[in-house]
DSSP file (Angstrom, degrees, kcal/mol; ACC not computed):
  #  RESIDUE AA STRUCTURE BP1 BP2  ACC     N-H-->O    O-->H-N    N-H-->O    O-->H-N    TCO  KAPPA ALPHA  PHI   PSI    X-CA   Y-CA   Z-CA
    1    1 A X              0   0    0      0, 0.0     0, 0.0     0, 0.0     0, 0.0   0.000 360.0 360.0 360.0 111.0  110.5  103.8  111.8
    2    2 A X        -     0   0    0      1,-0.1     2,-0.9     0, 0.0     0, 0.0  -0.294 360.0 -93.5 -61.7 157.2  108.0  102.8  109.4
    3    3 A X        -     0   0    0      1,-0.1    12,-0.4    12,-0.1    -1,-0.1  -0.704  39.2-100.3-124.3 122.5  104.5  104.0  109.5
    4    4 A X        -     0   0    0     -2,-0.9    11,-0.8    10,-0.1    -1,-0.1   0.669  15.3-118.1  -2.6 117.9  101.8  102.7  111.0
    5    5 A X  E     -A   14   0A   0      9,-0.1    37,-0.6    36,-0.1     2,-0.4  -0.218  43.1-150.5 -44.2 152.5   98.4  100.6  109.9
    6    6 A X  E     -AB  13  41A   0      7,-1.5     7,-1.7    35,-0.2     2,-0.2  -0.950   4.1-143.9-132.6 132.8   95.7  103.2  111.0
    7    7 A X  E     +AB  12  40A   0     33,-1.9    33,-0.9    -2,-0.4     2,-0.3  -0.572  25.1 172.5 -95.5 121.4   92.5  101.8  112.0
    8    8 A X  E >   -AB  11  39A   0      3,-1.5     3,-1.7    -2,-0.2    31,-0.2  -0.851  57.4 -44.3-149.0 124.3   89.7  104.0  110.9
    9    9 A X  T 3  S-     0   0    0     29,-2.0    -1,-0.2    -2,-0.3    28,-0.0  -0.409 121.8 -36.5  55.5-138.8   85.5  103.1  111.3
   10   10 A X  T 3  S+     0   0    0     -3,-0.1    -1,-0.3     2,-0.1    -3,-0.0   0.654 128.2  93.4 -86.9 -24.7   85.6   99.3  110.1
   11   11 A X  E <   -A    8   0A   0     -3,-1.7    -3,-1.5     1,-0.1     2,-0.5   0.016  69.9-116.2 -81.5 156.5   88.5  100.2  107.3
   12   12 A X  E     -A    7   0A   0     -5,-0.2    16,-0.5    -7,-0.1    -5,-0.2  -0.932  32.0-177.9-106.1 146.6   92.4  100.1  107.1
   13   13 A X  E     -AC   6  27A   0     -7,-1.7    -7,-1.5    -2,-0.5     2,-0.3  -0.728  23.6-139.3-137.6 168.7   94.2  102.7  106.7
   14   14 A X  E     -AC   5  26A   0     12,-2.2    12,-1.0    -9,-0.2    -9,-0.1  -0.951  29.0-112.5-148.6 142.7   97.7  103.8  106.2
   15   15 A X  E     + C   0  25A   0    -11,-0.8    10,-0.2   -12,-0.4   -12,-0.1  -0.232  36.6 167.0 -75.4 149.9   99.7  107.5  108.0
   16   16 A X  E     -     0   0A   0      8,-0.6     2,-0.2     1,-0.1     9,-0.2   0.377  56.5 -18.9-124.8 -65.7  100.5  109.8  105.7
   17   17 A X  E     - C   0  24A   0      7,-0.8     7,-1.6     2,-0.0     2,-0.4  -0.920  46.0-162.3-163.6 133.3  101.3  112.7  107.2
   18   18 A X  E     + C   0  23A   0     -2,-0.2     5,-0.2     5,-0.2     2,-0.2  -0.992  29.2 149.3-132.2 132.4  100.8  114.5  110.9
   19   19 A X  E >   - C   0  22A   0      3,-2.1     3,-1.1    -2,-0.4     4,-0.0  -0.759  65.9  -7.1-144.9 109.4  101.3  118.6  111.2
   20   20 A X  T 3  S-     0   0    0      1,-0.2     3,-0.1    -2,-0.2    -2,-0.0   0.732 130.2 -53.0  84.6  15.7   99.7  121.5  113.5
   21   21 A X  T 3  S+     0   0    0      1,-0.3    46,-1.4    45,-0.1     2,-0.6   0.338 117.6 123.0 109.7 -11.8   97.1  118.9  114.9
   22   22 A X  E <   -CD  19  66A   0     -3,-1.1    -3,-2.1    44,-0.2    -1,-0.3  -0.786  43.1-171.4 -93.7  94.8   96.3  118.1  111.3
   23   23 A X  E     -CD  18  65A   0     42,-1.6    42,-2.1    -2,-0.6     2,-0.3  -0.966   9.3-150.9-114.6 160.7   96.8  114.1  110.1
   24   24 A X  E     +CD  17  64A   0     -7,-1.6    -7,-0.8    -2,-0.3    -8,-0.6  -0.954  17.6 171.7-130.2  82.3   96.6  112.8  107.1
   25   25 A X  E     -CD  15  63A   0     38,-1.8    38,-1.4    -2,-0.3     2,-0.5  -0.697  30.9-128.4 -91.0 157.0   95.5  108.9  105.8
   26   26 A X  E     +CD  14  62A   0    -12,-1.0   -12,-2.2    36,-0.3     2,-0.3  -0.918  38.0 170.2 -36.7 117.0   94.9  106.9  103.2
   27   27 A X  E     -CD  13  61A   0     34,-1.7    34,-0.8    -2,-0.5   -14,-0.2  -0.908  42.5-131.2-130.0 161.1   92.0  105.4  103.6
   28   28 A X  S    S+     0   0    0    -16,-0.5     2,-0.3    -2,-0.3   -15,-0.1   0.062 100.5  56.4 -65.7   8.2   89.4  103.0  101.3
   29   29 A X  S    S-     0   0    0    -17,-0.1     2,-0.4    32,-0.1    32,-0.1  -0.987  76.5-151.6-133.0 141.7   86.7  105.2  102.4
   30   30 A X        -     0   0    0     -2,-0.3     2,-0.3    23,-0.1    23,-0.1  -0.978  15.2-147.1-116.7 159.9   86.4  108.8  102.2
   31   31 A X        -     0   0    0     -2,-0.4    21,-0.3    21,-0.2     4,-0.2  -0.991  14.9-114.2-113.1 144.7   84.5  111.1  104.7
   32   32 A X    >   -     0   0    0     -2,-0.3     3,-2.4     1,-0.2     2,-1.0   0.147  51.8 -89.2 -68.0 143.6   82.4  114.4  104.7
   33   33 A X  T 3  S+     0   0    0      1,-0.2    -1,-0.2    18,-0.2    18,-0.2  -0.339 110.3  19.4 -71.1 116.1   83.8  117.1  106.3
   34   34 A X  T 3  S+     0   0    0     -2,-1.0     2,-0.5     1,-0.4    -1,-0.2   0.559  82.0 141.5 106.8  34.0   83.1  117.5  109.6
   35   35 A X    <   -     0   0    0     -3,-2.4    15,-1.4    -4,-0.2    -1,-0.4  -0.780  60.2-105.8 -92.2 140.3   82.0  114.0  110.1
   36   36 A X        -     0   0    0     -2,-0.5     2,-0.3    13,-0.2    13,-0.1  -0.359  34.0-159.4 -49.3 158.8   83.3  112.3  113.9
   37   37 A X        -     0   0    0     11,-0.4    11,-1.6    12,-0.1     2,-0.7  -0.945  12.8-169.6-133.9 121.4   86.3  109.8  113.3
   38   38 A X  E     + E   0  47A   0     -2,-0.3   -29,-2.0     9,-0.2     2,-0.5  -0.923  32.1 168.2-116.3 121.6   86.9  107.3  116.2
   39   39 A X  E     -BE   8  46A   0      7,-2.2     7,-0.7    -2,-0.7     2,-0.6  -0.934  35.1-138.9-137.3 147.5   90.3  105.9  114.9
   40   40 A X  E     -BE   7  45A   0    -33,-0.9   -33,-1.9    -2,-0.5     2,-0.5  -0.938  13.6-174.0-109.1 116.1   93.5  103.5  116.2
   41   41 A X  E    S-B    6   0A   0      3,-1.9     3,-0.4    -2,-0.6   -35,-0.2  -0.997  86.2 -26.6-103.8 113.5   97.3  104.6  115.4
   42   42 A X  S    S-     0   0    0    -37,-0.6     3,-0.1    -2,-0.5    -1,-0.1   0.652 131.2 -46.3  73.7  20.3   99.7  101.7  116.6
   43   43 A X  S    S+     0   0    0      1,-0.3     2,-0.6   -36,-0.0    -1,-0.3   0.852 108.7 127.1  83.0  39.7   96.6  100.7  119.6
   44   44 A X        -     0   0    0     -3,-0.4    -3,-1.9    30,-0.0    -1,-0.3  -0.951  57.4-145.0-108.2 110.3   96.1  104.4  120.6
   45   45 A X  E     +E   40   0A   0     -2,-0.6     2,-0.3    -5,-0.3    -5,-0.2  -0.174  28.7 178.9 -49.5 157.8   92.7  105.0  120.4
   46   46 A X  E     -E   39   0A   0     -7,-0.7    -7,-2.2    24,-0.1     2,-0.4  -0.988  21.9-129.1-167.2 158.6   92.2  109.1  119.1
   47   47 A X  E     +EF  38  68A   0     21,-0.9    21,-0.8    -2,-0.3     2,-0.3  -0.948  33.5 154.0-112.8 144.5   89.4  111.4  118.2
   48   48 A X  E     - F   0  67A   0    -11,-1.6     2,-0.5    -2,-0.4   -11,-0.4  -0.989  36.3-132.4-157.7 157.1   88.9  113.6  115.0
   49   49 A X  E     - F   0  66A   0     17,-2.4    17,-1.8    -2,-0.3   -13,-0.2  -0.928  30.7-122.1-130.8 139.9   86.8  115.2  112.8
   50   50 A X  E     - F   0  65A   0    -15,-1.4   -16,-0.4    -2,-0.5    15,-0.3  -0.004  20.6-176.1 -80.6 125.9   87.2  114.9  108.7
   51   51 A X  E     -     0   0A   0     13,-2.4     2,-0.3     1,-0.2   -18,-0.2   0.029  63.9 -39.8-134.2  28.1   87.7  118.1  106.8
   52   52 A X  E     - F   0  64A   0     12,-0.5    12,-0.7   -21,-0.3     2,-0.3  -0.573  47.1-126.0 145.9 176.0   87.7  116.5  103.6
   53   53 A X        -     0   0    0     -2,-0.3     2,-0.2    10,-0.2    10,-0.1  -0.694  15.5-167.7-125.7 179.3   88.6  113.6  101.3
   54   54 A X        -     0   0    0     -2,-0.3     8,-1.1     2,-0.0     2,-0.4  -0.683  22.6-123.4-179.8 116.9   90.2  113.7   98.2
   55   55 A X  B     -G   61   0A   0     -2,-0.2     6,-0.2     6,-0.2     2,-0.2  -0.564  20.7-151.3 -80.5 166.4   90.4  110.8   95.8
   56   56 A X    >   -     0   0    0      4,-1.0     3,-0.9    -2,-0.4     5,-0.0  -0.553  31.0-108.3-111.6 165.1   93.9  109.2   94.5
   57   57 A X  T 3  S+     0   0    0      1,-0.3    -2,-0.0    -2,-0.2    -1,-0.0   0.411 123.2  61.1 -78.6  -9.0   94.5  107.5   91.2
   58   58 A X  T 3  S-     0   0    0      2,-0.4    -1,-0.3     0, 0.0     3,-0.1  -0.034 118.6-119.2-110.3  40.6   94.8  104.2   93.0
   59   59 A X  S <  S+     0   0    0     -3,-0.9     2,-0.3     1,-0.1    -2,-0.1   0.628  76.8 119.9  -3.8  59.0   91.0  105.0   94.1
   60   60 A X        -     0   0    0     -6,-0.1    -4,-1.0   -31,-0.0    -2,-0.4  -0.950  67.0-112.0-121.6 148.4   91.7  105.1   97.5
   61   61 A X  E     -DG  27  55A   0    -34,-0.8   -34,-1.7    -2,-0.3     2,-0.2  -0.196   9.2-149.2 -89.2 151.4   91.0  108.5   99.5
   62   62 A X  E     -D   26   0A   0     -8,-1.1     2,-0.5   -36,-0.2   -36,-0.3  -0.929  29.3-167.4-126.5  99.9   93.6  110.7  101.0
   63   63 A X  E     -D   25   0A   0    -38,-1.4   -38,-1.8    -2,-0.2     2,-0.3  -0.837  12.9-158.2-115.6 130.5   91.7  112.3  104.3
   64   64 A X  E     +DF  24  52A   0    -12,-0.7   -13,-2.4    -2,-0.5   -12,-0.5  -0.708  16.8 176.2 -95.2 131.5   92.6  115.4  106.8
   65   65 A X  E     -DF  23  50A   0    -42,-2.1   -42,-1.6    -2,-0.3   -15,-0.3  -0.844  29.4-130.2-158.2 151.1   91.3  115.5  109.8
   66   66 A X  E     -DF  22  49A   0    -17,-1.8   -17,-2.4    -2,-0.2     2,-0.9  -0.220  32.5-134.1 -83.0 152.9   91.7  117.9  112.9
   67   67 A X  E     - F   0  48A   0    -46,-1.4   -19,-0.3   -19,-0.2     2,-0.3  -0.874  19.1-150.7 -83.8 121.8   92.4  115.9  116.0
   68   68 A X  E     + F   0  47A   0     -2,-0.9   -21,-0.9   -21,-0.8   -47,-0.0  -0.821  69.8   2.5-107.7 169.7   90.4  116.7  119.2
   69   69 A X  S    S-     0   0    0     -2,-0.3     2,-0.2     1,-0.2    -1,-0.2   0.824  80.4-174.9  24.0  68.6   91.2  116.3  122.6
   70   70 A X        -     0   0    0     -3,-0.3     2,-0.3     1,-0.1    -1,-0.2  -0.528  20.5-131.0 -76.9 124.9   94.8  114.9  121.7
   71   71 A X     >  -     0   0    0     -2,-0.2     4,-2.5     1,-0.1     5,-0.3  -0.547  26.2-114.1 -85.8 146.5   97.1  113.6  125.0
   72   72 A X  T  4 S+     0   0    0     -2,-0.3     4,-0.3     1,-0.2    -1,-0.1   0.702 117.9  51.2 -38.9 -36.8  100.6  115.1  124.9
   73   73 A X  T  > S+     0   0    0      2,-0.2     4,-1.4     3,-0.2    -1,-0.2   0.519 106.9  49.6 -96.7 -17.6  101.9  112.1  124.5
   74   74 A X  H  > S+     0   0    0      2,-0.2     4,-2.2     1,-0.1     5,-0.4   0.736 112.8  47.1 -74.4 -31.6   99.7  111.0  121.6
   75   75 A X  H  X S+     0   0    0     -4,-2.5     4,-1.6     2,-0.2    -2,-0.2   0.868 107.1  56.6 -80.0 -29.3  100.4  114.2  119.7
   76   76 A X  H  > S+     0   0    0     -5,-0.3     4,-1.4    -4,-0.3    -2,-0.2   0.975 109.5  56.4 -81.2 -41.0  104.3  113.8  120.4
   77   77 A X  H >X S+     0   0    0     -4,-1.4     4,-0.9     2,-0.2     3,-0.7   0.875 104.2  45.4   4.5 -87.4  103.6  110.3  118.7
   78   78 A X  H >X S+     0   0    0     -4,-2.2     4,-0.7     1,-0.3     3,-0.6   0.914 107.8  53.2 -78.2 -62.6  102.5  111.4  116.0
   79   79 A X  H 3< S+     0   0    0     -4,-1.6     3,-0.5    -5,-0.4    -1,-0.3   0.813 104.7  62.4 -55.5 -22.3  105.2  114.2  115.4
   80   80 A X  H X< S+     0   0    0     -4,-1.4     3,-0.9    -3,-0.7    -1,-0.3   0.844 102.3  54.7 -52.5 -56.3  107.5  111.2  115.9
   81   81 A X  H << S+     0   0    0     -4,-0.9    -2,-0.2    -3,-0.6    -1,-0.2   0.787 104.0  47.8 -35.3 -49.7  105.8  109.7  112.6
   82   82 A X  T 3<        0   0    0     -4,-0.7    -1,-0.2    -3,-0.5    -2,-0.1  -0.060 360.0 360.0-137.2  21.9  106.2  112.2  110.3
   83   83 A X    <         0   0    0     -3,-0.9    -1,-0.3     0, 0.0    -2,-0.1   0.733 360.0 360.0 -91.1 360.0  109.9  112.8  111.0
């Protein structure tokens, strides 16, 4: 399964990596930790909040953020991704 555009503020984005509640983008934006994130993976809407940015050499951001209030079925998703 290839992995998913991710939708993040007005930006594109692309899945990285999802662990412990923890995912992981590439994004063209970065944001301060412990800023809100209203984001789409694959047309699932999600909530999160940023705990950091980090630029890349292709100066695009690689950004963690914790998920909240994650459905069962979104989080089993996402662990589907990063197998």
């Amino acid at each position: 399964m290839s992995a998913p555009a991710v939708r993040i503020a007005e930006g594109e984005g692309a899945f990285v990596a999802f662990d412990k509640g923890v995912l992981e983008v590439v994004s063209p934006a970065p944001f301060a930790p412990g800023a809100p994130l209203a984001l789409e993976v694959d047309g699932r809407a999600l909530q999160a909040k940023s705990l950091g940015s980090k630029r890349q050499e292709d100066d695009r951001f690689r950004v963690r953020m914790r998920m909240i209030n994650l459905r069962r079925e979104d989080r089993l998703y996402l662990e589907s991704l990063a197998d």
